[in-house]
Backbone bond lengths (Angstrom), bond angles and torsions (degrees), N, CA, C in turn:
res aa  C-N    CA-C-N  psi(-1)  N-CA   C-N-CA  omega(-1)  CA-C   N-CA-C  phi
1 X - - - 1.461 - - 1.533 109.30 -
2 X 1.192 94.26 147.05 1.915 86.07 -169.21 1.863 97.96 -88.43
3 X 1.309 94.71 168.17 1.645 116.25 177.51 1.223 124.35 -52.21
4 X 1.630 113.09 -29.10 1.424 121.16 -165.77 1.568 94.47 -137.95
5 X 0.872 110.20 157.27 1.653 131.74 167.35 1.527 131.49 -164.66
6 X 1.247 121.71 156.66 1.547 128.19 -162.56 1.822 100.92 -94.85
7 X 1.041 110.77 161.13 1.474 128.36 -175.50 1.733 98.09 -144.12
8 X 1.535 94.08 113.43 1.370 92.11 -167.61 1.856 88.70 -115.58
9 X 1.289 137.54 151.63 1.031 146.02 -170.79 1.722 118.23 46.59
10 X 1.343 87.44 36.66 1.463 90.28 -178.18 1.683 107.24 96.65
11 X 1.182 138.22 -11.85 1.544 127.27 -148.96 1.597 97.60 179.94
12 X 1.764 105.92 110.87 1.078 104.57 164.15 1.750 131.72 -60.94
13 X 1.728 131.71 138.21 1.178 109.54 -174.29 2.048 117.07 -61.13
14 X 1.143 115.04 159.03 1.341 121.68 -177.23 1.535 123.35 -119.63
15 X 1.011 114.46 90.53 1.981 114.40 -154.61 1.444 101.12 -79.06
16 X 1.244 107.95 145.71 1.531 131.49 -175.85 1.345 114.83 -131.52
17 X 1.128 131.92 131.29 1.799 125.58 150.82 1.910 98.99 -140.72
18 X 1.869 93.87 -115.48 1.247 110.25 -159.47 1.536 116.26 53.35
19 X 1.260 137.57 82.22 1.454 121.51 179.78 1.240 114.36 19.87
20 X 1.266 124.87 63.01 1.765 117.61 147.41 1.068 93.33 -97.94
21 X 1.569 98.83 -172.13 1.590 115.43 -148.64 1.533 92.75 -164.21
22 X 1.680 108.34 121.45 1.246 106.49 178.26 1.696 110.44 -137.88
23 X 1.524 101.52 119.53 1.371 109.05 -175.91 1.228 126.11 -116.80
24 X 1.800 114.89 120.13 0.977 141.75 -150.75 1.821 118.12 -100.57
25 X 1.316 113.99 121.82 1.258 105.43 -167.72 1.540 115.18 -108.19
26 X 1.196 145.58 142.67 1.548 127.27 177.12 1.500 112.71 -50.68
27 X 1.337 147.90 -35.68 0.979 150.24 -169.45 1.575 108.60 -79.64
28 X 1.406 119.84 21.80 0.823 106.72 -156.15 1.734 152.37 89.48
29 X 1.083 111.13 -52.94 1.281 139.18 -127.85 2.460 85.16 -98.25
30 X 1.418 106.60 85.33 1.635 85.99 -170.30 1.782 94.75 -113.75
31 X 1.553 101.93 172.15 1.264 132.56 -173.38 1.332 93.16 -117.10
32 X 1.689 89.25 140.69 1.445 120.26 160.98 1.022 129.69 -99.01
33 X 1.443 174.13 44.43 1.532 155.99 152.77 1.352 119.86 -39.24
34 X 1.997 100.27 116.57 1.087 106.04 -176.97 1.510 98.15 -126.95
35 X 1.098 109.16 157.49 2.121 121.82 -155.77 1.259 87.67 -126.21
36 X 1.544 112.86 118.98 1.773 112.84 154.17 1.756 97.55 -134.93
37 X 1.161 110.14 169.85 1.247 128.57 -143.44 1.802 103.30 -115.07
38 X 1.244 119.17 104.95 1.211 94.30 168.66 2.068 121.76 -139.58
39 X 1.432 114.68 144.81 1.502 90.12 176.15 1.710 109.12 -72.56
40 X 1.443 125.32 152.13 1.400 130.17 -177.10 1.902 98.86 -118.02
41 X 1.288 109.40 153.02 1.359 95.94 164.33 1.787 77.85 -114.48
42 X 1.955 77.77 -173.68 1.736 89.42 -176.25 1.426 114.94 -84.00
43 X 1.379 111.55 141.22 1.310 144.16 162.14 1.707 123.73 97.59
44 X 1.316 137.67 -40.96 1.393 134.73 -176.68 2.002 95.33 -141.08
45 X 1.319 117.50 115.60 1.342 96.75 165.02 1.673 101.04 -139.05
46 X 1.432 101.15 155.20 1.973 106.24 -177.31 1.826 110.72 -82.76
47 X 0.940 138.31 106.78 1.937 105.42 169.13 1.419 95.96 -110.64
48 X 1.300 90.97 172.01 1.403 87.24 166.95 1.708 104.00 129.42
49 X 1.601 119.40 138.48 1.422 121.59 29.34 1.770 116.70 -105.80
50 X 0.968 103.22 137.36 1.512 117.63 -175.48 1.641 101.44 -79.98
51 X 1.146 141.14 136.35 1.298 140.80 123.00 1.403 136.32 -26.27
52 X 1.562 123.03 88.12 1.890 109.54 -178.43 1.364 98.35 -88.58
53 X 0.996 116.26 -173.10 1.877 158.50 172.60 1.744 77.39 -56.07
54 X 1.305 120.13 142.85 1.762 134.46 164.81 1.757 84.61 -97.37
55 X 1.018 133.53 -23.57 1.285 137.89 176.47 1.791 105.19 -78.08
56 X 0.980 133.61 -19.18 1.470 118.30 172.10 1.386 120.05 -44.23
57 X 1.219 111.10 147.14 1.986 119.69 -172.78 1.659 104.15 -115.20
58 X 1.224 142.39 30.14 1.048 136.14 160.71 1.400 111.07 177.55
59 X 1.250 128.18 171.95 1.703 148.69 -155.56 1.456 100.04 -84.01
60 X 1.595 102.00 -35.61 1.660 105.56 -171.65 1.061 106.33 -77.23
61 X 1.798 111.26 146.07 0.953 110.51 167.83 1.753 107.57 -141.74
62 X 1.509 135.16 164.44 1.445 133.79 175.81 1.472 117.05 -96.74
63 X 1.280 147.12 141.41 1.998 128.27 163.20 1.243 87.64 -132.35
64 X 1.450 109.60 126.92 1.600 142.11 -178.58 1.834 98.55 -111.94
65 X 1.255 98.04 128.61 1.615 106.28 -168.96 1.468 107.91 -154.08
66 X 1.221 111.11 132.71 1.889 111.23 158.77 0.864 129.42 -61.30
67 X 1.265 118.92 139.07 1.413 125.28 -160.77 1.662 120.02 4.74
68 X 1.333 94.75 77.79 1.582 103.37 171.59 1.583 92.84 164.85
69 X 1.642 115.49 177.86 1.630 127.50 -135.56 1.931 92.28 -155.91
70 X 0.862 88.58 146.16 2.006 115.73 162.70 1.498 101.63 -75.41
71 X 1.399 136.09 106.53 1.371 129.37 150.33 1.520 97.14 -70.83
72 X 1.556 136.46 -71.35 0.860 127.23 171.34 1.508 120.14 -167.06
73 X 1.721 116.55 -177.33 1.321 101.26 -170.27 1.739 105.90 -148.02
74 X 1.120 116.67 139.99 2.084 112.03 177.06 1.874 90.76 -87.98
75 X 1.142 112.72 155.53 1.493 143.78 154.87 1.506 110.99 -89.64
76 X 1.243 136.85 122.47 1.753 128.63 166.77 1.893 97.49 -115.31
77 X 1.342 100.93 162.70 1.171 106.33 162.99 0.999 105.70 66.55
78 X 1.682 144.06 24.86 1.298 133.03 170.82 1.322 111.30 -96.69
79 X 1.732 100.98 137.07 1.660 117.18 167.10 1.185 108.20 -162.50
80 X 1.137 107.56 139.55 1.786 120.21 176.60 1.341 118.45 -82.07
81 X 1.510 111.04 5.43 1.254 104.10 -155.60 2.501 82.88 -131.45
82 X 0.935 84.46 74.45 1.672 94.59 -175.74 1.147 123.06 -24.49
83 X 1.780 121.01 -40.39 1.035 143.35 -172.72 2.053 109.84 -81.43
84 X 0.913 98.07 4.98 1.881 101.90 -173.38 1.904 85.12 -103.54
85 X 1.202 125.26 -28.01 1.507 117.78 -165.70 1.884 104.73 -84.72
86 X 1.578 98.66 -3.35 1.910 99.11 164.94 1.617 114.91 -77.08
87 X 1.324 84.65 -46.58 2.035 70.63 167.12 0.910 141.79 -34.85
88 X 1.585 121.03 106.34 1.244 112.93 177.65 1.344 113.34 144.25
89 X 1.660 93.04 -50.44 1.902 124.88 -174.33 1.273 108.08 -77.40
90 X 1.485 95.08 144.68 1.611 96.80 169.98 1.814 123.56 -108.15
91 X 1.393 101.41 127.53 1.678 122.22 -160.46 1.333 106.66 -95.43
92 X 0.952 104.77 170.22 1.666 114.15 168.05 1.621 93.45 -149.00
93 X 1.906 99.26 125.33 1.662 106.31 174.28 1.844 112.66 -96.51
94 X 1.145 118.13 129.53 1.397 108.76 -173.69 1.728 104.51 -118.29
95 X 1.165 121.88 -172.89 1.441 134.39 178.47 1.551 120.46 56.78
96 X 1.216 118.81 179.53 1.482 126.28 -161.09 1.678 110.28 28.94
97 X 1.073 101.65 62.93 2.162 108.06 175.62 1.049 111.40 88.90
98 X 1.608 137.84 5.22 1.335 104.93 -129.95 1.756 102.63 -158.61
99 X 1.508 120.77 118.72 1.431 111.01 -163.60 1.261 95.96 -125.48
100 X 1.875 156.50 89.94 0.699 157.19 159.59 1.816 112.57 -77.38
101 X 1.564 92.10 131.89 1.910 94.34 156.34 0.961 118.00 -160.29
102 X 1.780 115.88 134.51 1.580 123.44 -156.41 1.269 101.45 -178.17
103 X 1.453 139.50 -176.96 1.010 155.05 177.74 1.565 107.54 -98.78
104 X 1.724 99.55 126.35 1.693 107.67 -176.63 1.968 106.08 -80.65
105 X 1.512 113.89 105.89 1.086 129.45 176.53 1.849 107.00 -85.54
106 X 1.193 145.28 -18.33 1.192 155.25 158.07 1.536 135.70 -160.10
107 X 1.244 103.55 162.93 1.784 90.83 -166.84 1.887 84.50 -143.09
108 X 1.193 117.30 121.72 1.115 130.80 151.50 1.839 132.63 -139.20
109 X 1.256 92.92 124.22 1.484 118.40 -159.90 1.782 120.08 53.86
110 X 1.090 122.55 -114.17 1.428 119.05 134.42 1.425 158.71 -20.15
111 X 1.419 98.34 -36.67 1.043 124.99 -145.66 1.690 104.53 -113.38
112 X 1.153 143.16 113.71 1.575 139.98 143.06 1.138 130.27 -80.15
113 X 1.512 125.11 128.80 1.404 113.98 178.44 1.230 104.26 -109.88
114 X 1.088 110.65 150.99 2.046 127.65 -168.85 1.486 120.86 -116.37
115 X 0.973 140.05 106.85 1.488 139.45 155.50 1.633 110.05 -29.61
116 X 1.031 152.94 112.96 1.642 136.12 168.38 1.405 101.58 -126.15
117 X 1.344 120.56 -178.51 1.163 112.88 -167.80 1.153 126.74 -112.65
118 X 1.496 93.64 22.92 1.583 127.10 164.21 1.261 112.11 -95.05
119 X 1.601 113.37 -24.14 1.141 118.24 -167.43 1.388 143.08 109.31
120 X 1.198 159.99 142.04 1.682 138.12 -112.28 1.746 113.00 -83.56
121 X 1.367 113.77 123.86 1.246 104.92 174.66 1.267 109.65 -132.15
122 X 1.572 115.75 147.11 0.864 137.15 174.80 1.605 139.60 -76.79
123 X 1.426 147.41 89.88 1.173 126.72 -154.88 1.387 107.25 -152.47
124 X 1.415 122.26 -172.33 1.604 112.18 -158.29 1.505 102.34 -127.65
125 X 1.367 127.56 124.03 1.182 128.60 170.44 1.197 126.83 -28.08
126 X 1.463 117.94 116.95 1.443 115.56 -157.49 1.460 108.75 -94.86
127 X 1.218 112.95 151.10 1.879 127.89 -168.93 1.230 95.33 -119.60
128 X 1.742 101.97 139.71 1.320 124.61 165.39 1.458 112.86 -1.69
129 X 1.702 116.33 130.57 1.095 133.24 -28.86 1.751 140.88 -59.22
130 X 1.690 95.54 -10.77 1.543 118.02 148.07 1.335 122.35 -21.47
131 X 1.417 110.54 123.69 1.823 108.77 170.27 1.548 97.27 -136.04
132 X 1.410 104.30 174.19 1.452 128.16 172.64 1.654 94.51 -132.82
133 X 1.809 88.62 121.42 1.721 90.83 166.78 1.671 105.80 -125.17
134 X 1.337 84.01 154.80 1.659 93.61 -140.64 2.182 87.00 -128.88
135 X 1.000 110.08 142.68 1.461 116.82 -162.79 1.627 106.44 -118.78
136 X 1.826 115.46 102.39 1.179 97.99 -150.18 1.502 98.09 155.16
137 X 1.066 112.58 141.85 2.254 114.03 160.67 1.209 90.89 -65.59
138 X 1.625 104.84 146.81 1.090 109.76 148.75 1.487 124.00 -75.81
139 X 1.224 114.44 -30.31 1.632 116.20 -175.66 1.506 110.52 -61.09
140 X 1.729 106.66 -11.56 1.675 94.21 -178.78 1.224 111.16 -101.84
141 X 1.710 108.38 -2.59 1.847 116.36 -179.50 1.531 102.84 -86.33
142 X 1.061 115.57 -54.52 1.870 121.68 -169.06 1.056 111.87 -97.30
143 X 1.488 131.01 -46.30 1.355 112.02 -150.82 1.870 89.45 -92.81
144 X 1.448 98.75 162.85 1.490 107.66 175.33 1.342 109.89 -108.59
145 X 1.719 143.39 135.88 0.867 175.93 -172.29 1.193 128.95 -57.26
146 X 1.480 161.86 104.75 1.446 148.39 167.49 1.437 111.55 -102.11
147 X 1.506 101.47 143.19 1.257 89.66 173.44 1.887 93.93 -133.28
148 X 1.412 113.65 137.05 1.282 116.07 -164.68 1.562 123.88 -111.39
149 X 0.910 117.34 118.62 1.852 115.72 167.67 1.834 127.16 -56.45
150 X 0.601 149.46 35.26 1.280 148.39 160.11 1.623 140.94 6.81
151 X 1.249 112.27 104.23 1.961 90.41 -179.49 1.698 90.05 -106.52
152 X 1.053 108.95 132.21 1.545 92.96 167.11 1.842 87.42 -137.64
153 X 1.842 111.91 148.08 0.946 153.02 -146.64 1.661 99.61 -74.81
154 X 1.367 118.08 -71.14 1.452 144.50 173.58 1.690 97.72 -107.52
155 X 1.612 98.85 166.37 1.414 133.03 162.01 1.094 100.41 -74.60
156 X 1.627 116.23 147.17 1.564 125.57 172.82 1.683 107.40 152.34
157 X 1.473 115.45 149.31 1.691 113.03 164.72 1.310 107.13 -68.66
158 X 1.538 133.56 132.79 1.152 132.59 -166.35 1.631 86.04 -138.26
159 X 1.895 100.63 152.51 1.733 102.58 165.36 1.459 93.32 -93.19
160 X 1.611 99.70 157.78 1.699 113.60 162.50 1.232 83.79 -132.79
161 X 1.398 97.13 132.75 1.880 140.47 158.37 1.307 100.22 -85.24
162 X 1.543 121.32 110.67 1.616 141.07 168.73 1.703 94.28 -88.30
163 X 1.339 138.08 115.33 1.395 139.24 -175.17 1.642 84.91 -105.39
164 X 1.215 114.12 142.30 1.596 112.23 165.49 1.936 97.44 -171.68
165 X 1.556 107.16 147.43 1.481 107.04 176.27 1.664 118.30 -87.37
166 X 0.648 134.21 142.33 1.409 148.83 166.24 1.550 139.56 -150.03
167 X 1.417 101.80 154.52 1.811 105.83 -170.18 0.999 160.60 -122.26
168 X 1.184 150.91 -150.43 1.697 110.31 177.63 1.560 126.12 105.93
169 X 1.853 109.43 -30.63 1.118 130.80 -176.84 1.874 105.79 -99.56
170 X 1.372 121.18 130.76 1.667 122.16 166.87 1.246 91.88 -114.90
171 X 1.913 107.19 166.45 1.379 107.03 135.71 1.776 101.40 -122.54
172 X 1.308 117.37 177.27 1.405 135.08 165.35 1.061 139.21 -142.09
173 X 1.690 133.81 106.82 1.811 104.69 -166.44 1.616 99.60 -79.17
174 X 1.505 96.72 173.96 1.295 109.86 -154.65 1.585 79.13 -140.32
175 X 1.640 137.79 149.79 1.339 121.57 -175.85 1.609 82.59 -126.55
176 X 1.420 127.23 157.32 1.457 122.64 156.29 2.155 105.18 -129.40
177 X 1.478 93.08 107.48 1.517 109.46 157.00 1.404 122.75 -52.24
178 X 1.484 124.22 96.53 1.415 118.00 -165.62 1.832 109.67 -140.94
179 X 1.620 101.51 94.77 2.202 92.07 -168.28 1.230 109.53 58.60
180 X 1.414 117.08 41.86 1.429 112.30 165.88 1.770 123.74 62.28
181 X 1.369 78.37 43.48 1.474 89.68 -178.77 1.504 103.43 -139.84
182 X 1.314 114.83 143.04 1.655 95.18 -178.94 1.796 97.28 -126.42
183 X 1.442 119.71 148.07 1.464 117.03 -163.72 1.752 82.73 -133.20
184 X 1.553 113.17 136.16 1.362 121.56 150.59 0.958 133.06 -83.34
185 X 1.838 139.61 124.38 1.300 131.22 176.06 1.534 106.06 -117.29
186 X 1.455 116.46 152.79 1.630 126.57 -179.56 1.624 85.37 -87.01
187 X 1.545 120.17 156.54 1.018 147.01 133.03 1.374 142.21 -92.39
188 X 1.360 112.26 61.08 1.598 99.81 -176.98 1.588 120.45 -77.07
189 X 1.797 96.23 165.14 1.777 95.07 -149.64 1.673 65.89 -133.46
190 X 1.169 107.82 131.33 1.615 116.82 147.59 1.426 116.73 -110.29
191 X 1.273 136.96 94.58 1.504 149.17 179.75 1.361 113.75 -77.61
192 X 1.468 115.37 6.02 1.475 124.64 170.22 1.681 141.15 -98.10
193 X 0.834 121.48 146.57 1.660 111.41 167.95 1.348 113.88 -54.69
194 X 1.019 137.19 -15.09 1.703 139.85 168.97 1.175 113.42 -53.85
195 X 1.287 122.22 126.35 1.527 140.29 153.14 1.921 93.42 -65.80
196 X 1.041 111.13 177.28 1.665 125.06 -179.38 1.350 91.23 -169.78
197 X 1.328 118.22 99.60 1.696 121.11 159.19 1.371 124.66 -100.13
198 X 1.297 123.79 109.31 1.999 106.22 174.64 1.325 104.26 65.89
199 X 1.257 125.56 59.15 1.197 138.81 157.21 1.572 126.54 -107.25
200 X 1.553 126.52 145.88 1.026 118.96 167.92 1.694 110.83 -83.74
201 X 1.644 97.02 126.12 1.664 109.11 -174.85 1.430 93.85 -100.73
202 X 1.624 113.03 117.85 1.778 96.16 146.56 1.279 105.77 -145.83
203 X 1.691 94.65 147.92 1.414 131.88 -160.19 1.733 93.29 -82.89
204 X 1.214 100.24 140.81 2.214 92.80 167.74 1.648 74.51 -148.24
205 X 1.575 84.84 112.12 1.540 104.88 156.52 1.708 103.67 -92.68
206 X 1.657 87.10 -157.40 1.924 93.80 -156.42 1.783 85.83 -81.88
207 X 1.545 112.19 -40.13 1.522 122.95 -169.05 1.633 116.74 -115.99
208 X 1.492 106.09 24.28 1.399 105.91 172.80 1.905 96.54 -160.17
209 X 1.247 93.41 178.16 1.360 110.75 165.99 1.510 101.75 -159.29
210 X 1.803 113.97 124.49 1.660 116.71 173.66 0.861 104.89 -126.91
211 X 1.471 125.52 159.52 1.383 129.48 171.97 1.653 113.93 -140.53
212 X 1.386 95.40 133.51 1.361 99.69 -173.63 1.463 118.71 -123.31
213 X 1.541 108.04 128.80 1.880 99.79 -158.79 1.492 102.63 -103.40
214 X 1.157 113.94 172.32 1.465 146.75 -160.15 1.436 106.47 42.07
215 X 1.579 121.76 48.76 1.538 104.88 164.73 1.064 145.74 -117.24
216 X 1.368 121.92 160.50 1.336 145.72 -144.02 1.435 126.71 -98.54
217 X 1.322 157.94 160.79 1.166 140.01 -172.89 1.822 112.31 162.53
218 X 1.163 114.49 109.32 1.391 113.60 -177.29 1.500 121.98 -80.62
219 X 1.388 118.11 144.72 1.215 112.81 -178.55 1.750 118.86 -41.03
220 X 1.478 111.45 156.41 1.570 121.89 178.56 1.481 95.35 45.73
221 X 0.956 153.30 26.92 1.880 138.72 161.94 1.056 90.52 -105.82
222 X 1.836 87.35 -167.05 1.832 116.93 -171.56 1.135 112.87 -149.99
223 X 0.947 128.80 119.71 1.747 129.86 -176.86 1.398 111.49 -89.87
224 X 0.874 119.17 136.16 2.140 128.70 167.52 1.801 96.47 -103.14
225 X 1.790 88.77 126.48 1.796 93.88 151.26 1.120 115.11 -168.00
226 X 1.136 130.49 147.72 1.298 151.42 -152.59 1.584 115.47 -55.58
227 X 0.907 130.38 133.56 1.772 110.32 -153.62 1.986 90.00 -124.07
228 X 1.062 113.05 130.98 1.250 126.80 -179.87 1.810 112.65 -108.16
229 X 1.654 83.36 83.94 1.449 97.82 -173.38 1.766 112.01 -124.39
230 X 1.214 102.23 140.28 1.554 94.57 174.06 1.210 108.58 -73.51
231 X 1.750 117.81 155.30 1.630 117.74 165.35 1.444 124.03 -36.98
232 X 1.313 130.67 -51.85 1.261 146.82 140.45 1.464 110.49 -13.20
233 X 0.872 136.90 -61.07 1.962 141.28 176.77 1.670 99.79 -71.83
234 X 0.893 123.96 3.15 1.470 111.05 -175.42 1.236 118.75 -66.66
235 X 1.484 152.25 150.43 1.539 133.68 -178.82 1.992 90.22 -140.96
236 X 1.374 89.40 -168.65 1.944 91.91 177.26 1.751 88.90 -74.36
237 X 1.618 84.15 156.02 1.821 113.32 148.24 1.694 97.72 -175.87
238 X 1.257 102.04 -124.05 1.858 107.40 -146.18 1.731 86.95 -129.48
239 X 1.446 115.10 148.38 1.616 97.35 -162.90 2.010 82.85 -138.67
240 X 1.246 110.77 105.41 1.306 107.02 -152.15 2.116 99.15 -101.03
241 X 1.541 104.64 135.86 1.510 85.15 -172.29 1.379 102.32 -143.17
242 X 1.578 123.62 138.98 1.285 141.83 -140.84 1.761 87.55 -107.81
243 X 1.449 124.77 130.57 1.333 135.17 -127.33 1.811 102.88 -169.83
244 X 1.424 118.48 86.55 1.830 103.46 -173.98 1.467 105.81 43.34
245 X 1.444 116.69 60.36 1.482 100.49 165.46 1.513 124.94 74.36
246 X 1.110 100.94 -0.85 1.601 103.19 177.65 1.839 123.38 -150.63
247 X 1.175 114.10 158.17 1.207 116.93 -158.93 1.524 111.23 -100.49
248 X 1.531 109.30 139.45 1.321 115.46 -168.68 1.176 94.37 -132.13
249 X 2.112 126.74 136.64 1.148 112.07 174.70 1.773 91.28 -127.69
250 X 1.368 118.89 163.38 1.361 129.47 166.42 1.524 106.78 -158.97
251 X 1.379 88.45 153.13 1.855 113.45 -161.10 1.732 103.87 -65.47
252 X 0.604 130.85 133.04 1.875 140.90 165.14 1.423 123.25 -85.62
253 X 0.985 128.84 131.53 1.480 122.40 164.84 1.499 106.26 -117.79
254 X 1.526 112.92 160.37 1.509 91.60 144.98 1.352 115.40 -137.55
255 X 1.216 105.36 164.44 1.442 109.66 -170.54 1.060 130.89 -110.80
């Protein structure tokens, strides 16, 4: 990973795969499983520090393992609040006129204040085409850290499954009315700085659960795809219908 990197909307993207598995609920409310790889000898071992999601929503976390158990594990570097982990670092603000670089001494609302070597200035996080480059991993600025205790049973490379909730991710069906035919599509919304590469996605609706493998999804977008659901699995969304050339959408329930 190189030394320096750009933060574009506030938050550089953060790429993920390896068979994780991220499951997404309408309410919000999604799961993480993330798989790292490690050899164990037998009986007590330390790893760690692991990389989580900068997107995780709480302290708790689960490790699912073969034949062997979690004695236990510390979290470092956790905050929900992304913008408290610039303190400290030194940034450089670019775009709309404007080339600042100094050390971020406070951040309130909008607003960052900078050490420079002119001396403290005040200015507002800049938006697209605006960046903040920031000198440094990102995994050691945002994301927060585990480090884990281990009993494992026998010697051997074993996966550990890190289970933890996190947010940022929706889905939505979307229906399209077309010649009397009606087709369901998922809407996923990623509202995060996360890349998602080759991941297992599954959806748990109220009357289904699907899963769809190797997928993909760039930070802050939304993907459309075709949802292979029986009539029976159908739930509310937006039922959109093409009308003289033009598009008409209305809300669905079902009952």
């Amino acid at each position: 990973m190189k030394s320096k990197f750009f933060i574009f909307l506030l938050l550089a993207t953060f790429s993920f795969s390896f068979a994780d598995k991220l499951i997404v609920k309408k309410d919000g409310n999604c799961t993480y499983v993330q798989e790292e790889k490690f050899m164990l000898a037998e009986g007590e071992n330390v790893i760690g520090p692991i990389n989580l999601l900068p997107i995780i929503n709480t302290r708790f976390l689960r490790v699912s393992l073969k034949d062997g158990y979690l004695v236990s594990y510390v979290i470092n570097n956790y905050s929900k609040n992304w913008k408290e982990n610039l303190k400290g670092k030194t940034v450089s603000v670019e775009g709309e006129g404007r080339f600042i670089v100094g050390r971020v001494v406070d951040i309130q609302g909008d607003n960052i204040l900078i050490n420079t070597s002119k001396g403290l200035v005040i200015t507002t996080f800049p938006k697209f085409p605006g960046k903040i480059s920031l000198k440094g991993k990102f995994s050691e600025t945002f994301s927060p850290t585990v480090n884990l205790k281990i009993y494992s049973k026998n010697i051997g490379e074993k996966i550990i499954k890190i289970i933890y909730p996190v947010k940022g991710i929706i889905y939505k069906i979307h229906y399209l009315a077309y010649k009397n035919k009606l087709t369901p599509y998922f809407v996923i919304k990623n509202n995060t700085p996360i890349d998602f590469n080759d991941i297992d996605l599954v959806i748990k609706g109220k009357l289904f659960t699907k899963v769809i493998k190797n997928f993909s999804i760039p930070a802050y977008s939304q993907r459309v795809i075709r949802a292979d659901l029986k009539h029976s699995e159908y739930e509310e969304g937006l039922l959109f219908r093409y009308k003289n050339d033009s598009i008409q959408y209305i809300k669905v329930y079902r009952k």
